[in-house]
C-alpha positions as CSV (number, residue, x, y, z in Angstrom):
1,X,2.0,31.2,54.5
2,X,4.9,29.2,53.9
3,X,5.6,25.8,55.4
4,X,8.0,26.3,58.1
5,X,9.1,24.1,60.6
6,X,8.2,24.9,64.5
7,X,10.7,27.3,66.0
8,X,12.8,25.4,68.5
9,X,15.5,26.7,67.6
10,X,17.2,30.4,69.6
11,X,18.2,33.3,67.9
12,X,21.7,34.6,68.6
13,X,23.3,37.8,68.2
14,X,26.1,37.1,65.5
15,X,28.7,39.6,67.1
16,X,28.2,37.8,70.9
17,X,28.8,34.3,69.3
18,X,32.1,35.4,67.7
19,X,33.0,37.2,71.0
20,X,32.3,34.2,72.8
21,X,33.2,31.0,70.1
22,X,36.8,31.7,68.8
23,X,36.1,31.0,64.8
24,X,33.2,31.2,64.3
25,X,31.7,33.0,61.6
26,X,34.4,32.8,59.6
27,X,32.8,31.5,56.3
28,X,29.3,33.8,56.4
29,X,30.8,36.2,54.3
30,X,29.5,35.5,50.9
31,X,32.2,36.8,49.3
32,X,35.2,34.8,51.4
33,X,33.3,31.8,50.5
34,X,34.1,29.5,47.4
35,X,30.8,28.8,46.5
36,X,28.9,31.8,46.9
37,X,28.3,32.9,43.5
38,X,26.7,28.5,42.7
39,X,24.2,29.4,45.8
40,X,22.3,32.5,44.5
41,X,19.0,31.6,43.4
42,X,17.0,33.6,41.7
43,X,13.3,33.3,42.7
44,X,11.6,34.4,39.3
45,X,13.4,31.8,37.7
46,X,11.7,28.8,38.6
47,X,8.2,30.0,37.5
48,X,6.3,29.0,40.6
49,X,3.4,31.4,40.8
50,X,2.4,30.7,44.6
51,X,3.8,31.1,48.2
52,X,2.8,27.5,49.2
53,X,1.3,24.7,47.2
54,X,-2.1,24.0,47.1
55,X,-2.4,21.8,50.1
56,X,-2.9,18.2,49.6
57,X,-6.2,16.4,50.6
58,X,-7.5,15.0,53.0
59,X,-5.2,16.1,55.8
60,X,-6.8,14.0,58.7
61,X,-5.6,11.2,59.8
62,X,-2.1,11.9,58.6
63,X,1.6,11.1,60.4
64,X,3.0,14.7,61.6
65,X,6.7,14.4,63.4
66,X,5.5,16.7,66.3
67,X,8.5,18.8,65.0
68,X,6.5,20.0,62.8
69,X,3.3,22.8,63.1
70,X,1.7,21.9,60.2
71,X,1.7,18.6,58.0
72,X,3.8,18.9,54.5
73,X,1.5,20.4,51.5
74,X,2.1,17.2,49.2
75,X,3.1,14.0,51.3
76,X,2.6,10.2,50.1
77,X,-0.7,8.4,50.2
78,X,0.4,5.1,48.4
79,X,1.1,3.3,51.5
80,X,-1.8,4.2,54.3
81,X,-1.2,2.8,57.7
82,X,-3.6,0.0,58.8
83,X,-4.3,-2.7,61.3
84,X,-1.8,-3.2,64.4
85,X,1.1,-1.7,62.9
86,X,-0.2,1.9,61.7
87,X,-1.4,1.8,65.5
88,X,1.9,1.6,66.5
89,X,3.7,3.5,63.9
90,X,0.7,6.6,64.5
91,X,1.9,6.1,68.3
92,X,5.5,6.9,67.2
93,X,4.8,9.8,65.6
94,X,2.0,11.5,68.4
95,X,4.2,10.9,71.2
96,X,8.1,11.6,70.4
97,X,10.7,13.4,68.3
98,X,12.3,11.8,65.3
99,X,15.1,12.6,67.4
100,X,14.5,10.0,70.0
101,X,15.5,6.3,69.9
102,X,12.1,5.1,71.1
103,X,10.5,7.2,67.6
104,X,12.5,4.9,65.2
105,X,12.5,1.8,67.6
106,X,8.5,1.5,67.3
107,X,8.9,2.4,63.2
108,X,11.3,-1.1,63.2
109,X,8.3,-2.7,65.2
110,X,5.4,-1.4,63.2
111,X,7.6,-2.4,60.4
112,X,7.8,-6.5,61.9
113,X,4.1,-6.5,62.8
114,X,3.5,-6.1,59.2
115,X,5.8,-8.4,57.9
116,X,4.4,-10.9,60.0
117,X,1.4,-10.0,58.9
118,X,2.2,-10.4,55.1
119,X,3.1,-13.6,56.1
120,X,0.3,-14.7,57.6
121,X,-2.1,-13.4,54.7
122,X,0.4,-15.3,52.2
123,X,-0.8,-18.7,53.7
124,X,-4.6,-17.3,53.0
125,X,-3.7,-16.9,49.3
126,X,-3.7,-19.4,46.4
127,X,0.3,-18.8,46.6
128,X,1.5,-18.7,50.0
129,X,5.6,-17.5,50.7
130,X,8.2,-20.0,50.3
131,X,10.9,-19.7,52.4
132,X,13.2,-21.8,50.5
133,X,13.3,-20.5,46.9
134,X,12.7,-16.4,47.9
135,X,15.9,-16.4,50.3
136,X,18.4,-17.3,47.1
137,X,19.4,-20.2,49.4
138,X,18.9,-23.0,46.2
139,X,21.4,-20.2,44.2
140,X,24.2,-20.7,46.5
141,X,25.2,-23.8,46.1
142,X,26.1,-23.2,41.7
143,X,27.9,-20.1,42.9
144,X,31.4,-20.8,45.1
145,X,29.3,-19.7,48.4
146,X,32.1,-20.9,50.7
147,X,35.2,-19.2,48.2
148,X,32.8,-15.7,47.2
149,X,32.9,-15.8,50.8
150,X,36.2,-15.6,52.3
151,X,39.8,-14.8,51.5
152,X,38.1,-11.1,49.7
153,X,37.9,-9.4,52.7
154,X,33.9,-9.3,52.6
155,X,32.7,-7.6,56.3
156,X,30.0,-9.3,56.8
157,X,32.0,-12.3,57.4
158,X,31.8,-12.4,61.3
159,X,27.8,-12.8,61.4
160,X,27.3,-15.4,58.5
161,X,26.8,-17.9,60.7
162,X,23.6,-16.0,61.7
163,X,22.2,-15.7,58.2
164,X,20.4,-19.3,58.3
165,X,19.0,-18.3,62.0
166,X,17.5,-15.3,61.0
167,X,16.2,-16.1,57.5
168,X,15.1,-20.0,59.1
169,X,14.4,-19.2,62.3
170,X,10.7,-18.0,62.4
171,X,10.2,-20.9,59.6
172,X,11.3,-23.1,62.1
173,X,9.6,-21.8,64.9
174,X,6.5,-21.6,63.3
175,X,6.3,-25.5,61.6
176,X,7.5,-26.3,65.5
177,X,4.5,-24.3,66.9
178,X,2.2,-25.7,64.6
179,X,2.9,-28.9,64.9
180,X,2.8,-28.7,68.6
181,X,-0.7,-27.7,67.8
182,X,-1.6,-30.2,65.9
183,X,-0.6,-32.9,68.3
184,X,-2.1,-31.1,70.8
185,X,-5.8,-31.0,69.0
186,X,-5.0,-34.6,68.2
187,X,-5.2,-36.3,71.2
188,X,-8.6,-34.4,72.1
């Protein structure tokens, strides 16, 4: 059985849609169509010697677009979800359509969690993140950032002024939080 996608979409009667949609059609005859003899593929060519792969193990536990009846035969295992953010990214994929906004909007937010907590287990390490020489900040000053900048007709121009926000900003807010913290334990 081949791997086919679920059937959402209707079947229409070719003749009623040109009746009804003036044009259309006009390209499904092979031979009216430039192309047509660069799209004929010959099956016995490519020497596979099944229907559908050998399917991939173990199958449980795996992200399925609910588009989908059954789960690709190969699919990627380097990156298993974990912790807080697979939650949310598994929650994604159970509950809507890759079609819906709300699908990709909690793929972004499982994607933050983790950063955050990358960042988090950096500080754990023997060599935590450093805000200051992985942002490229200390290479801008040799290399004309104000010129390289303007006059060239660069489009990210208009939100410059929030690079330093977002790259500094949770630095910021997090050396604030902390030492709030700090002088909060202090005078216990």
């Amino acid at each position: 059985m081949p791997y086919i996608a679920s059937d959402h979409a209707k079947r229409y009667d070719p003749e009623a849609l040109r009746q009804r949609i003036p044009g259309w059609g006009v390209d499904s005859d092979p031979a009216d169509r430039p192309s047509h003899p660069r799209e004929l593929v010959d099956a016995g060519e490519t020497g596979a010697h099944w229907t559908l792969p050998v399917l991939q193990e173990p199958r449980e536990g795996r992200e399925r677009s609910i588009e989908h009846e059954m789960l690709t035969p190969v699919f990627g295992t380097a990156q298993p979800l974990h912790g807080l953010s697979g939650m949310i990214r598994r929650f994604a994929y159970d509950n809507y359509s890759e079609g819906q906004t709300a699908h990709w909007l909690l793929l972004v937010l499982g994607d933050r969690v983790e950063s955050v907590g990358a960042h988090l287990r950096s500080f754990a390490s023997s060599r935590p993140d450093n805000p200051i020489t992985q942002t490229g900040i200390l290479a801008e000053s040799g290399r004309h950032p104000i010129a390289s900048r303007y006059g060239v007709g660069r489009a990210d121009v208009k939100h410059s002024w929030l690079d330093p926000i977002i790259v500094a900003g949770p630095w910021v807010l997090a050396g604030v939080l902390l030492a709030r913290s700090v002088v909060r334990l202090s005078r216990r």
